[in-house]
C-alpha positions as CSV (number, residue, x, y, z in Angstrom):
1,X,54.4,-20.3,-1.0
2,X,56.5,-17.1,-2.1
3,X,54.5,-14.9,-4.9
4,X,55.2,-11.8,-6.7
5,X,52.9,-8.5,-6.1
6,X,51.1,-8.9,-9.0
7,X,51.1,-12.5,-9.3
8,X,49.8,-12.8,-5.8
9,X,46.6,-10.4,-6.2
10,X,45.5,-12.6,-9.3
11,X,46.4,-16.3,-7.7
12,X,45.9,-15.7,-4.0
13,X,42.2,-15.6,-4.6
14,X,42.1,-18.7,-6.5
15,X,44.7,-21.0,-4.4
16,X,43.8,-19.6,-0.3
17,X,41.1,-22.3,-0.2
18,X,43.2,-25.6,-1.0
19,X,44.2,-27.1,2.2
20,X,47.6,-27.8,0.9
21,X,48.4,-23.9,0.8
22,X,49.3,-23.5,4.7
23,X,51.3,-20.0,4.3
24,X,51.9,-17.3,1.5
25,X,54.3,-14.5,1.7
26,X,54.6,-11.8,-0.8
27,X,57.3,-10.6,-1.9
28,X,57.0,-7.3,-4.0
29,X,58.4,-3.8,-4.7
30,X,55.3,-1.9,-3.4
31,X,54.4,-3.3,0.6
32,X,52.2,-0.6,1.1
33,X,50.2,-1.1,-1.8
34,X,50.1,-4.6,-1.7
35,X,49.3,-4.9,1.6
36,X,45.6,-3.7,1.1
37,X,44.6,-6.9,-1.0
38,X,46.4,-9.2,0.9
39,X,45.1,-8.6,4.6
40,X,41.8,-9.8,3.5
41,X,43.6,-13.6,3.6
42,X,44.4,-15.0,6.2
43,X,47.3,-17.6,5.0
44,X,49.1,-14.3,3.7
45,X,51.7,-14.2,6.5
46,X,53.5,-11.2,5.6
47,X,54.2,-8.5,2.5
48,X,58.1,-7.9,2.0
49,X,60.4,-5.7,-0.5
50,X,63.7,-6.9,1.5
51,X,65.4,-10.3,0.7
52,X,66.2,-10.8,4.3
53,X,63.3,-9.9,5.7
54,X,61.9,-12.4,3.8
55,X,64.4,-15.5,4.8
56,X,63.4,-14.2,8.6
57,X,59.9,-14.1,8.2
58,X,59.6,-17.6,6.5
59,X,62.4,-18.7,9.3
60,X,60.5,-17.2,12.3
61,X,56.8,-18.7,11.2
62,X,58.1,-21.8,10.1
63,X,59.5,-22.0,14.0
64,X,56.1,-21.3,15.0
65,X,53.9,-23.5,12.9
66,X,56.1,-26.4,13.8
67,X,55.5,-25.7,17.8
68,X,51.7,-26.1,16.7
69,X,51.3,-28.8,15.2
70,X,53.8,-30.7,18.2
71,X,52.1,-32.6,20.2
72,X,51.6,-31.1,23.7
73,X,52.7,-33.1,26.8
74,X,50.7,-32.0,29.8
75,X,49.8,-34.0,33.1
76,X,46.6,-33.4,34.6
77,X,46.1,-33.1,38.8
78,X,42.1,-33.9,39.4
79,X,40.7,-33.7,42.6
80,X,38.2,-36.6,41.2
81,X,37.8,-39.5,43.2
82,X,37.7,-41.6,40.2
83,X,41.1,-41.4,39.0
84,X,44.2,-43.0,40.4
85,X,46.0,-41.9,43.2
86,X,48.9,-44.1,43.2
87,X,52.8,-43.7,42.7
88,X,52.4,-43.2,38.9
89,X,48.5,-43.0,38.4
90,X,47.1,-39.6,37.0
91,X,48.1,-37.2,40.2
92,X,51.3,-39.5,40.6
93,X,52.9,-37.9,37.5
94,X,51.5,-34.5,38.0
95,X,53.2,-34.4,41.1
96,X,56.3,-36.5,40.3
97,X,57.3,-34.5,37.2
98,X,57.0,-31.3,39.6
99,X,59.7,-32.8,42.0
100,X,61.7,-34.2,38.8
101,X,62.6,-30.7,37.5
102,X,63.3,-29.5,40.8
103,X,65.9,-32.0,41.8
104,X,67.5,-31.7,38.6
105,X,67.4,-28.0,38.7
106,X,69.2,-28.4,42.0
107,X,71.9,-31.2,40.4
108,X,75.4,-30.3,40.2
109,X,76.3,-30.4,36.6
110,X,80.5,-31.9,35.4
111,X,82.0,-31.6,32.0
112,X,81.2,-35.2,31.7
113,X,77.4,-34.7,31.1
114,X,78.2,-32.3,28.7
115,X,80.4,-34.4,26.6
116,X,78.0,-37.1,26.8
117,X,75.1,-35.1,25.4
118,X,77.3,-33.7,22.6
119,X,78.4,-37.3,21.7
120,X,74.6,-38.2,21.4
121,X,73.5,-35.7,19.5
122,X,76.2,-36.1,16.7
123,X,75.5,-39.7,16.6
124,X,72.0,-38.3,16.0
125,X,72.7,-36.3,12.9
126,X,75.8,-37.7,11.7
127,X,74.7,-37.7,8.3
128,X,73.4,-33.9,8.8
129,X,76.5,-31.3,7.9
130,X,74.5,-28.5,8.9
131,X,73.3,-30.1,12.3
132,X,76.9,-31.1,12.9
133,X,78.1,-27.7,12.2
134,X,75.8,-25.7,14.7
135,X,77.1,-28.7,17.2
136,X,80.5,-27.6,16.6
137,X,79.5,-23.8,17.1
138,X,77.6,-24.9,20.3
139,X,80.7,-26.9,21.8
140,X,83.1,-23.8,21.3
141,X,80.9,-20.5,21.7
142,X,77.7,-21.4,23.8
143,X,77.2,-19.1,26.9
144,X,74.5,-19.4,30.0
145,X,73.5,-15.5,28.1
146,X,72.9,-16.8,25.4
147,X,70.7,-20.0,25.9
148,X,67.4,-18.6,24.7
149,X,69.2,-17.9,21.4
150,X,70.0,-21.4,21.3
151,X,66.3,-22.4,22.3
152,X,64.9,-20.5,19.3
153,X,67.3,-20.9,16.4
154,X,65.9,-23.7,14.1
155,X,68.9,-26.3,15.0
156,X,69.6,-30.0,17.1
157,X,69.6,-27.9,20.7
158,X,65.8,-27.0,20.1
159,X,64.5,-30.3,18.1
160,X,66.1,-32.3,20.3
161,X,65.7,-30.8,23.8
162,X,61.7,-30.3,23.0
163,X,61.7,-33.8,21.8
164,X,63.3,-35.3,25.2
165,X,60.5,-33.3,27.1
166,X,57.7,-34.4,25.0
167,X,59.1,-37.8,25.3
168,X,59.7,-37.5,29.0
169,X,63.3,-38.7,28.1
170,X,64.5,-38.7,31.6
171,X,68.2,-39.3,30.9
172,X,68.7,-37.0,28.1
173,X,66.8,-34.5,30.1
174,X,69.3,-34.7,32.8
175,X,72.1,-34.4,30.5
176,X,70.4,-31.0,29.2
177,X,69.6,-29.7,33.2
178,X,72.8,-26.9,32.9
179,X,71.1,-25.3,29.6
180,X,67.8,-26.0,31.3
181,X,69.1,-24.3,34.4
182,X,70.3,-21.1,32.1
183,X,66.8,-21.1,30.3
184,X,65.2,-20.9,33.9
185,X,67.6,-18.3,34.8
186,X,66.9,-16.0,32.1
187,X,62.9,-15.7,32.4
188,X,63.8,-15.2,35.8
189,X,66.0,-12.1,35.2
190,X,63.4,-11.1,32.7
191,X,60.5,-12.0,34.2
192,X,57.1,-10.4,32.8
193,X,56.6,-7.4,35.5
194,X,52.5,-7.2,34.8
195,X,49.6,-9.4,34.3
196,X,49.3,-10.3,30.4
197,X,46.8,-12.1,28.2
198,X,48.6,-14.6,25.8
199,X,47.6,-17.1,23.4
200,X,48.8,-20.2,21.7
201,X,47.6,-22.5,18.6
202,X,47.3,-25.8,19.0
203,X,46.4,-29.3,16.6
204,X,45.1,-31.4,18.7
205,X,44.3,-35.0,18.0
206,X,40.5,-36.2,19.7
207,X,42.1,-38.5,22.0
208,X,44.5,-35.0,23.6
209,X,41.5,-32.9,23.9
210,X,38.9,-35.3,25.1
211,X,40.6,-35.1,28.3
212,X,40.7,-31.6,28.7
213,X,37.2,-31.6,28.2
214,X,36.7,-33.6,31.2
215,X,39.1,-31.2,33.2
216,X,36.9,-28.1,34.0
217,X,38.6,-26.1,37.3
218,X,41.7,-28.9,37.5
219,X,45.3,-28.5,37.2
220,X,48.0,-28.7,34.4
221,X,51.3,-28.7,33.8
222,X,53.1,-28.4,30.7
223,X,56.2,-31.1,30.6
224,X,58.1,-28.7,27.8
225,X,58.6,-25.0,27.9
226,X,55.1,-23.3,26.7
227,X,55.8,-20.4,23.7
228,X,53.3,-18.2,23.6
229,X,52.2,-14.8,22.1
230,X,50.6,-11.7,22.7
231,X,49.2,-11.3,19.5
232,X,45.8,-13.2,19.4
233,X,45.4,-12.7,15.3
234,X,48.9,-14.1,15.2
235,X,48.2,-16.9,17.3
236,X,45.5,-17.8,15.1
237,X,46.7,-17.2,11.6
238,X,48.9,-20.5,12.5
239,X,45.4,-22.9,12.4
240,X,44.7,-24.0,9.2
241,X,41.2,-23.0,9.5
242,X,40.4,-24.2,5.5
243,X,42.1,-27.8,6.1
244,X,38.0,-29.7,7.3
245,X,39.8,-32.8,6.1
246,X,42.1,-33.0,9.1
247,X,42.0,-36.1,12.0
248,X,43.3,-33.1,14.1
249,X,40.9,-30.3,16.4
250,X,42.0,-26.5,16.4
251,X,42.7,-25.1,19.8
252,X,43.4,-22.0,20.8
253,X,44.4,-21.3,24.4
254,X,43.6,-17.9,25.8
255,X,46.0,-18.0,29.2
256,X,45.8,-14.9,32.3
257,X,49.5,-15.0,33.8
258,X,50.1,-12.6,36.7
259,X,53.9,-12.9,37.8
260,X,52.7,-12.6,41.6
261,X,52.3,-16.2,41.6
262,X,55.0,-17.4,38.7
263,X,57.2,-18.1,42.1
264,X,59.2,-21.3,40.7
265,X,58.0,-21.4,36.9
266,X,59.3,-17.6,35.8
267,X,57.9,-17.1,31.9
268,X,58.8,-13.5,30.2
269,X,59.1,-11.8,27.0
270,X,61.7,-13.4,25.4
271,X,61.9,-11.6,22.0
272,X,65.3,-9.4,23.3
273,X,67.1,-12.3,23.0
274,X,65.4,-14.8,20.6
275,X,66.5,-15.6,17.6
276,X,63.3,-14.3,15.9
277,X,63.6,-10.7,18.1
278,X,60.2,-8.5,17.7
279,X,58.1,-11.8,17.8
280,X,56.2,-11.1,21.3
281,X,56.8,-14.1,22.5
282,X,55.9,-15.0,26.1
283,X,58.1,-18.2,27.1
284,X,57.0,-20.0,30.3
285,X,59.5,-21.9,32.6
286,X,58.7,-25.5,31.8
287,X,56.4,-27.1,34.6
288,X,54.5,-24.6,34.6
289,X,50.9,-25.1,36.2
290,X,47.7,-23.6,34.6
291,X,44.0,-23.8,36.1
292,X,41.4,-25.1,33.1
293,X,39.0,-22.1,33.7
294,X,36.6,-22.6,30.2
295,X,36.8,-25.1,27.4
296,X,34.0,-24.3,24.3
297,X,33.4,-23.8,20.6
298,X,34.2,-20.7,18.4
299,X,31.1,-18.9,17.9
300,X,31.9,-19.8,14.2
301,X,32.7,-24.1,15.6
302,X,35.9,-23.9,13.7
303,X,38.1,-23.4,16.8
304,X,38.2,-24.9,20.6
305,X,38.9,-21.9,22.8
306,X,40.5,-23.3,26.2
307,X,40.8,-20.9,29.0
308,X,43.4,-21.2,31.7
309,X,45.2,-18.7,34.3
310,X,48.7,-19.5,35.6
311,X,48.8,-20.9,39.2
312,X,51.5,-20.9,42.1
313,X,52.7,-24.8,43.2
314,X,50.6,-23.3,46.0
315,X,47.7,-24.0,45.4
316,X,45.7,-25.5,47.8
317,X,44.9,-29.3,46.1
318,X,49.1,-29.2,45.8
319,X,50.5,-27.2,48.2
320,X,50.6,-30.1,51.2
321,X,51.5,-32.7,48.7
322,X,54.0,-30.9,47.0
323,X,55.6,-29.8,50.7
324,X,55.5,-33.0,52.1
325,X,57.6,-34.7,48.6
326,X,59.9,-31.4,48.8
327,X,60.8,-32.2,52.6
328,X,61.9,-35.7,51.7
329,X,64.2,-34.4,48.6
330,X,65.5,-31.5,51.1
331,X,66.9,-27.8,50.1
332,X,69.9,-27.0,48.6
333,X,71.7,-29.3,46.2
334,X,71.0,-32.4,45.3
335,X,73.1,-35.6,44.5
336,X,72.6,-38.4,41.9
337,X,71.4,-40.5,45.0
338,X,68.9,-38.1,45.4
339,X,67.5,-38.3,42.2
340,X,67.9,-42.5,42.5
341,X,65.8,-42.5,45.0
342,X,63.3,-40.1,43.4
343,X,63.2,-42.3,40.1
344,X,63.1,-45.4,42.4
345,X,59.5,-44.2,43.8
346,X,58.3,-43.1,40.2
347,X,58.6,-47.0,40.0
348,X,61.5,-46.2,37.5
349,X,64.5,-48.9,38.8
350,X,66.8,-49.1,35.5
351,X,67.2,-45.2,35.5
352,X,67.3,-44.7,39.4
353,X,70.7,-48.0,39.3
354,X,72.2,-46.3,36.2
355,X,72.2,-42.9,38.2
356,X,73.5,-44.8,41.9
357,X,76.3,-47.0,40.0
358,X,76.8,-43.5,38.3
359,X,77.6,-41.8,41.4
360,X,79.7,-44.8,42.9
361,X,82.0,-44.2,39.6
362,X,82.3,-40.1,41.0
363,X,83.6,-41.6,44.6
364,X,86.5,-42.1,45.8
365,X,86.7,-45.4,48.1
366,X,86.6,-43.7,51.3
367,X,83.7,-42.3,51.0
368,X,80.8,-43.2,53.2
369,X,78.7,-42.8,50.3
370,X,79.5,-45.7,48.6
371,X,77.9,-47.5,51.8
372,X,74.5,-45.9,51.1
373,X,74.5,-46.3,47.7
374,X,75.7,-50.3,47.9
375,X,72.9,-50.7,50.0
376,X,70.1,-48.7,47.2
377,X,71.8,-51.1,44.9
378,X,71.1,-53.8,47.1
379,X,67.3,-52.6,47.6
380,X,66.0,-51.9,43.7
381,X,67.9,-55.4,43.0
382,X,65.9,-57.0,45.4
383,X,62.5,-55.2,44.7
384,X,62.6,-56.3,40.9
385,X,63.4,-60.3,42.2
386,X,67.1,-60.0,41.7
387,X,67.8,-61.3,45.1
388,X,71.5,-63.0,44.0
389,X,72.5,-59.4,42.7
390,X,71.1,-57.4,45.8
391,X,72.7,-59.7,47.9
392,X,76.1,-59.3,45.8
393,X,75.8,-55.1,46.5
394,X,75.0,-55.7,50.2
395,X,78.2,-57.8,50.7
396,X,79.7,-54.8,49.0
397,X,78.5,-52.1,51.2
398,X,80.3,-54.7,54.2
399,X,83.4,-55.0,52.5
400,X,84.2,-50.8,51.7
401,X,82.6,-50.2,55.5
402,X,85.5,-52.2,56.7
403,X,88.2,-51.3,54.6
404,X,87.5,-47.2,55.9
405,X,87.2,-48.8,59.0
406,X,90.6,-50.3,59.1
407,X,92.3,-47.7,57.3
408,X,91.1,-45.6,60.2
409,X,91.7,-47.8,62.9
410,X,88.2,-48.2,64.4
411,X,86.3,-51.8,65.8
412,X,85.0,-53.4,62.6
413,X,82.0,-54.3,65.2
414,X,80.7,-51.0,64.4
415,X,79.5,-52.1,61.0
416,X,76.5,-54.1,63.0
């Protein structure tokens, strides 16, 4: 809600307790004056004389408000005996979605990924002109420089990047690794150079937070990037306190991040080169893993105040795990059979053959790739009962062998 100076010090009173009043802004000739009335409410966001500044404001806490009321995809490692240890039980996907970002991270990126996300997305909002113009402006002018610009401008990268996190959208996540990679890039040129208290609003259903509750001295990790700010009174002004109505918890999480251990998951001040610059916004890399130090009421009961400090992939519960899935994956950069084979253990066979048949497309026929990957084929055919197909891929993998080994004149009894 916009009102005038002295509109606002007669109404503000009257309307700040409806639920339905989320924000007000003022927008008057006298800030200094008005001001003094309007920091005793808590919905008043901010007191403006400036047409612009107003558009910003309204466009920077809009930004905000809708990162709070997300719902936040986290995986939880437990040390509890009681929960599943498997492939894709609880510490499965704690683990696996650490090793997913790292391949892809480590994936070379072509044109044709690029193209292919471009064509998604304005299939997505084809019926949006202003959507399909900011696609248009992305296609022509984005940079790696400006990537966090991108992340924080209200437009189709952010919405639907944050959305293929959240969603664990595996292939539209791979086709955004290159602006993922410039993202990492960027915290880690700018990475914060001192320990810093942050904070960060959350709504939070019953069913998200029970589990934290249950979490005291465990591990998270976020699956999106994490915003966060400085400002704790900020933070908080962004919990509709007033709305008792609500299905939905306040949280707000008080986080101790020292860079010392932010060795693969960077996070910085990204205000510089936001979109919303002067916002003190700490950004970590996403993955990032956080210890659940405290999780209790508000002296007041209106807010859940979760504690957490920022933690290496070191730490001791990971650190052999983590090593021991790392060696297998190896160092340096990986292939789309790499990240087949990582999918294929995640239990995840239609991603890990569209990725393999993927690469055979890449390769030219004399490759001694194509062998290997016939033969993956061949396997995730015949681990999901296909055995006619796997068998069709391993007669495959025979046929190219023996064509490269004619071509180069060598025994075709070296296939066996």
């Amino acid at each position: 809600m916009i009102v005038s100076g002295q509109a606002g010090q007669e109404i503000v009173p009257s309307i700040h307790k409806f639920r339905q009043v989320v924000s007000i802004y003022v927008y008057c000739m006298d800030k200094k004056k008005h001001e003094q009335w309007a920091r005793t409410f808590a919905k008043v966001k901010a007191v403006v004389v400036g047409l612009d500044e107003l558009v910003f404001r309204i466009g920077a806490d809009h930004r905000i408000q809708k990162i709070v009321e997300e719902p936040l995809s986290i995986n939880i490692f437990t040390t509890s005996t009681s929960v599943g240890t498997s492939t894709m039980g609880i510490n499965g996907q704690f683990v696996y979605s650490q090793l997913l970002i790292d391949c892809l991270l480590r994936l070379k990126y072509v044109e044709a990924d690029k193209q292919e996300l471009i064509r998604l997305c304005k299939q997505k909002y084809e019926n949006d002109i202003g959507e399909l113009h900011n696609l248009h402006e992305f296609e022509k002018k984005y940079s790696a420089n400006k990537a966090l610009w991108w992340y924080t401008i209200e437009s189709f990268f952010y919405k639907t990047l944050n959305e293929a996190l959240r969603m664990q959208d595996i292939h539209l996540i791979f086709l955004f690794r290159a602006f993922i990679f410039d993202i990492y890039n960027r915290l880690k040129e700018n990475q914060a150079k001192k320990a810093l208290r942050v904070y960060r609003s959350q709504r939070m259903s019953s069913n998200e937070l029970e589990p934290l509750k249950q979490c005291h001295g465990q591990l998270i990790s976020v699956n999106s990037f994490f915003s966060t700010s400085t400002n704790k009174q900020k933070a908080l002004s962004f919990l509709n306190l007033s709305d008792t109505t609500s299905n939905f918890e306040s949280v707000l999480f008080e986080i101790d991040a020292d860079p010392l251990v932010a060795i693969t998951r960077p996070f910085a001040d990204i205000s510089p080169h936001s979109a919303y610059p002067g916002e003190a916004e700490i950004l970590f890399m996403l993955g990032s893993i956080f210890r659940l130090k405290s999780i209790e009421r508000s002296s007041d009961s209106h807010i859940w105040i979760i504690g957490m400090t920022l933690c290496s992939d070191n730490e001791h519960e990971l650190k052999h795990v983590l090593m021991d899935m790392k060696q297998k994956l190896g160092s340096g950069e990986t292939n789309l059979r790499t990240l087949g084979k990582l999918l294929s253990e995640m239990n995840k066979s239609d991603l890990a053959e569209k990725y393999f048949i993927r690469l055979t497309e890449q390769l030219s026929l004399n490759d001694s790739l194509l062998d290997d990957l016939y033969e993956d084929l061949g396997k995730i055919a015949a681990q999901t009962g296909n055995l006619d197909k796997g068998m069709e891929w391993r007669k495959k993998a025979i046929v190219v062998k023996k064509q490269r080994l004619l071509a180069g004149k060598q025994p075709f009894y070296s296939v066996y």
